[in-house]
N, C-alpha and C positions, 0 to 999 in steps of 0.2 A: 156664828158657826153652828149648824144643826148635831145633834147628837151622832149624826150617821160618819159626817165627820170628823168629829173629834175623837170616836174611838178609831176611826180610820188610820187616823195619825196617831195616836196614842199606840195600837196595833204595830204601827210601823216602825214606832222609836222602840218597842218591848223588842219587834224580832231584828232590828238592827244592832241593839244590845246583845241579844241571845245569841247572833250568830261573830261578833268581835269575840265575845266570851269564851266562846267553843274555837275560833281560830287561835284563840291564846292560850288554851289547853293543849292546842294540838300541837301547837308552835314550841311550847316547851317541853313537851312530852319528845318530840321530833329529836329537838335539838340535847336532849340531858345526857350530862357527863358520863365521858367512859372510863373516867380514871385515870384520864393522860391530859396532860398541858403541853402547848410548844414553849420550851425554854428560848426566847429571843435576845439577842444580843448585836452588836455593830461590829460588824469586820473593822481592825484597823490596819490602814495601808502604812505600811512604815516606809515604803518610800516617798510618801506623797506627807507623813505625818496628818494624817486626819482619819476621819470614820466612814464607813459606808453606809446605806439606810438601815434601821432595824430591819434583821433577816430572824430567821428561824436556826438554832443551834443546834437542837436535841428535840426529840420529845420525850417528856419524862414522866414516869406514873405519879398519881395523886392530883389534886385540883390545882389549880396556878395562886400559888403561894404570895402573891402580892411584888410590891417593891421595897428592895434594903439597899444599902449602900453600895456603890458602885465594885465590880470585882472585874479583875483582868482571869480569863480564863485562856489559856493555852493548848491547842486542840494539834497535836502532834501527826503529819501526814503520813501515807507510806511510802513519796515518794524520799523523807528525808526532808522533808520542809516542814514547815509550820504556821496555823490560822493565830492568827490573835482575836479573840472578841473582847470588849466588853459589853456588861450587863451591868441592869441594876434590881432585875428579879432574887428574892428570897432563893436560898436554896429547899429543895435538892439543885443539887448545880448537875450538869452535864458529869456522868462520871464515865471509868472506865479506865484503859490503861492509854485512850488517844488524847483524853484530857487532863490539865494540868492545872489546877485551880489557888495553889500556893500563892502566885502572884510574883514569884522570884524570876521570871524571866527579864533580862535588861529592859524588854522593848515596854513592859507593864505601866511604869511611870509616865512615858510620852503618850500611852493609848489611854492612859485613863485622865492623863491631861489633857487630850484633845476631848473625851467626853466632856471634862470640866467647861470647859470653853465652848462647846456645843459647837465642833467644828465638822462640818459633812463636806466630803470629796464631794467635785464636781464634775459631771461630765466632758467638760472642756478643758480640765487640769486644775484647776484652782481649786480654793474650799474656801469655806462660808466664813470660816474665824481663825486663818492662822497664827500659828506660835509667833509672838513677839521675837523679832529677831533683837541679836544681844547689840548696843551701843558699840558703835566703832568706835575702837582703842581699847576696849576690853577684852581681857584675857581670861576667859571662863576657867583654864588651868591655874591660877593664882588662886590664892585664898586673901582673906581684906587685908594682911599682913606686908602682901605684894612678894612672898614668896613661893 
């Protein structure tokens, strides 16, 4: 290869570089935080006992706090009804006076059990991993005592 081309090419890798470099200046510069994260969480159907795909719950100020251990949050409607999510993002959790993030709601145990089991509602009625049904002859009301 003559001299004329190999700075030719040499030339070409330098501004192929220079100009990735400056797209990724620009690319982050574009994109940098505003000081809000989407809090996301799985609807759970309690009549259907499973979860819906990760949606968006809240947006909430500060950067997105990573993942902690699963919480049931309770998002209080106005018509009189009520969202169940869970999540497994760090707080700050969804605040306010429509969310309930105690975890004392009844329905908490089966929504955070169907996370456990990684179970997703399915468009045609079904889900992905339902709840083990109890052995026939048993009486979930008894205790091992048999009263």
């Amino acid at each position: 290869m003559n001299l004329a081309a190999t700075l030719a090419t040499r030339g070409l890798a330098w501004i192929t570089a220079a100009t990735a470099a400056i797209m990724c200046i620009l690319h982050t510069t574009a994109c940098k935080d505003d000081g809000t994260h989407v809090y996301v969480g799985r609807l759970y159907l309690e009549t259907r006992d499973c979860l819906g795909t990760s949606s968006s719950v809240d947006v909430i100020s500060g950067d997105d706090p990573g993942s902690c251990a699963p919480i049931c949050l309770v998002q209080k409607r106005g018509e009189g009804g009520k969202a169940i999510y869970v999540a497994t993002m760090c707080p700050p959790y969804p605040s306010g006076v429509e969310f309930d993030t105690a975890g004392a709601d009844p329905a908490c145990p089966k929504a955070l059990a169907a996370l456990s089991r990684g179970d997703t509602c399915l468009s045609d009625g079904g889900t992905t991993r339902p709840a083990p049904k109890p052995e026939a002859g048993t009486d979930a009301s008894t205790d091992a005592s048999g009263e």
